[in-house]
Steps between C-alpha positions, in 0.01 A plus 500: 500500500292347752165420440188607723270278528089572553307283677117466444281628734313186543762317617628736798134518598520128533815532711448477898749436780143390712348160568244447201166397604371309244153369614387172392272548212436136363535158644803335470623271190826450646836635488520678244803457238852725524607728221740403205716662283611704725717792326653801669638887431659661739396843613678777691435324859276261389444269211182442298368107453316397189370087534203291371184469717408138536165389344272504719201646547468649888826676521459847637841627474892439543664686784895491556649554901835571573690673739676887407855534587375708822337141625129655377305211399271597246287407203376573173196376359439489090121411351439152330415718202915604481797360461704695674607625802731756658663490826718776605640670826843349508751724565824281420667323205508144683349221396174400633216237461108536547194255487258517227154348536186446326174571739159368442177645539469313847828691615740176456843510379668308304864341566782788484684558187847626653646771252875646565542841364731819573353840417686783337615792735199618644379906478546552847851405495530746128365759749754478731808442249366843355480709842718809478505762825642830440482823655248707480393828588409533887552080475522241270373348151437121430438401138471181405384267137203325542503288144257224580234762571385344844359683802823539694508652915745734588545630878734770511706526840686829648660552825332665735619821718671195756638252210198274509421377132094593475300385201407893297274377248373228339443487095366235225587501160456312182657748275809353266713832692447649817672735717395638847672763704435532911610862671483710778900393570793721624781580284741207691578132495129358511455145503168412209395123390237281349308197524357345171258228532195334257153363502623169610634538845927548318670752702856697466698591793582855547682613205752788632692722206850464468577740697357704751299784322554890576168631360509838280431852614228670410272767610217668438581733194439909618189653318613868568714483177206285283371645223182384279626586165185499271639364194326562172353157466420501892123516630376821684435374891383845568144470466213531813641526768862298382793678442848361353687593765265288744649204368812609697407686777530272760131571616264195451212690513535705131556318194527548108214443327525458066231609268199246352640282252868496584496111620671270416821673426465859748885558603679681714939590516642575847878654484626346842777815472796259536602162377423212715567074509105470557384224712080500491204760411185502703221622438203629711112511390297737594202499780227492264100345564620334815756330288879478432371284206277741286412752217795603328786378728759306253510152535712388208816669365821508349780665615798687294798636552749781270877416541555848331337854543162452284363681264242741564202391254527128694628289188453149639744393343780617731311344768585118683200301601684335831153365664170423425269489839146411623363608816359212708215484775623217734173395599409458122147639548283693230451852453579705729435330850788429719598252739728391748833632393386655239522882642824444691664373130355772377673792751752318467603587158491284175912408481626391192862436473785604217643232295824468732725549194402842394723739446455854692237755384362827576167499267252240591159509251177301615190442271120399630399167294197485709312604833330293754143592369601541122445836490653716196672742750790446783554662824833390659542590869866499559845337437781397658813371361796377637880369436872668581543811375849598319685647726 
């Protein structure tokens, strides 16, 4: 089993591929003395120094430079109060060397202490072992292992309409998992790829699948045959002016509305009238206060599917939990003011997607954790859901 290893905080705030400027601060006593002792553990693309500070009484701090395996010269910089130091950023398994030095109060260094070292595999290069492309409905889905819990870059490249590979998004993670799907693809031969890069300047090339990828069909599932079933353990949305059927009418302007006191946990069944491979839900807010982002609009909820015809009185029981989702504002701001982007995300629809490996279903069951404005009632505008229906 390999082991993770977590690095204080203090130390990567100490590390800097920049020129230091350590002002003078006291006069000079001389050069000051090197660092003994030296002793080393290696780190996944790095290694982590441990040495005795010299005796004397104006030195400031010991900084090692060295040179990444992309030809980055860079530094890192540990307090006279420590012992140790990181340095990391390598993004090989070949030896190299770096200088260590003591530096005084009036910003002189002492003689180099040369240390040879070879890092373990870095996490960039665990990212990019990990990468697995697949198809995807209407494109394609990357999923990768992240297991040194790093910020890690990914730029995900399609062809365009004339073959050109064009960057579609760009994504950050630090999660131990992660998988991202890009779509808006033909059913044919489609050509998808990715770029992975970190924090310190280590880049992959384009990393192609395989093969070349034929995303899935899918389509927007027909309302006409959807049904909201009302289950026994279901929450009324017919209240005000909300109606159940709202939910799935296809008109953005009505919406269901529960009772007081029905939040966190006010559900609603939809029978989708045929079995279906789904793909994604989204969901739509209503227009309420000038807001997409208000009242009793759901933020958080989980999602639930029935793999058999369920029982009237709503025994969860029966019932899969196959997400659990959070509505997000991309401009991040508070309450219920919007800002750039924020409306056109909105309209857009809040898309969620199906774990890829679910089977088909025809019963898909959604419960309100909680609403944008924590309100103790929930008035869903509309959903859409969509996969390849069984033919």
């Amino acid at each position: 089993m390999k082991k993770i290893l977590y690095i204080p905080l203090l130390f990567l705030a100490l590390l800097s591929c920049s020129e230091k400027e350590l002002a003078p601060i006291t006069k000079s006593l001389g050069k000051p003395g090197i660092v003994t002792n030296v002793q080393q553990e290696p780190l996944p693309g790095g290694v982590m120094l441990t040495y005795q500070i010299p005796k004397t009484e104006d030195i400031l701090a010991v900084k090692a430079v060295y040179v990444l395996s992309n030809g980055q010269t860079c530094e890192s910089v540990s307090s006279y109060y420590e012992n140790t130091l990181i340095v990391l950023g390598f993004n090989d398994q070949q030896e190299h060397q770096l200088s260590l030095f003591t530096v005084s109060r009036a910003q002189e260094l002492s003689d180099p202490v040369t240390v040879r070292f070879t890092p373990l595999e870095s996490p960039l290069r665990k990212v990019i072992n990990s990468i697995e492309i697949i198809p995807d409905f209407g494109g394609a889905n990357f999923s990768w292992e992240n297991e040194d819990k790093v910020p890690i870059n990914f730029e995900f490249i399609a062809q365009d309409e004339i073959g050109q590979m064009m960057v579609r998004n760009v994504y950050t993670s630090e999660a131990l998992l992660g998988s991202r799907s890009i779509r808006g693809y033909p059913n044919a031969p489609w050509r998808f790829a990715v770029i992975i890069s970190d924090r310190y300047g280590n880049r992959s090339d384009s990393i192609f699948p395989p093969l070349v990828l034929t995303p899935l069909y899918e389509e927007r599932l027909d309302k006409k045959i959807w049904n909201i079933m009302r289950l026994g353990s279901d929450a009324n949305f017919t209240n005000w002016e909300g109606m159940d059927p709202y939910i799935i009418d296809d008109d953005k302007d009505t919406f269901g509305h529960s009772a007081n006191s029905t939040v966190p946990g006010a559900a609603y069944t939809i029978d989708m009238g045929q079995t279906a491979k789904l793909s994604r839900i989204v969901f739509f807010n209503r227009w309420f206060s000038d807001s997409y982002y208000s009242w009793g609009n759901p933020k958080a909820m989980e999602v639930y599917t029935c793999f058999t015809t369920p029982s009237s009185n709503g025994n969860w029981d029966e019932w899969t939990k196959v997400m659990d989702i959070v509505q997000i504002k991309p401009s991040g701001a508070s309450g219920t003011t919007m800002l750039d982007g924020d409306l056109e995300y909105a309209q857009a629809g809040f898309e969620f997607s199906f774990p890829i490996e679910m089977p088909p279903t025809r019963y898909i069951r959604v419960s309100v954790l909680n609403t944008w404005e924590n309100t103790s009632y929930s008035h869903p505008c509309e959903v859409d859901i969509y996969g390849q229906p069984d033919e």
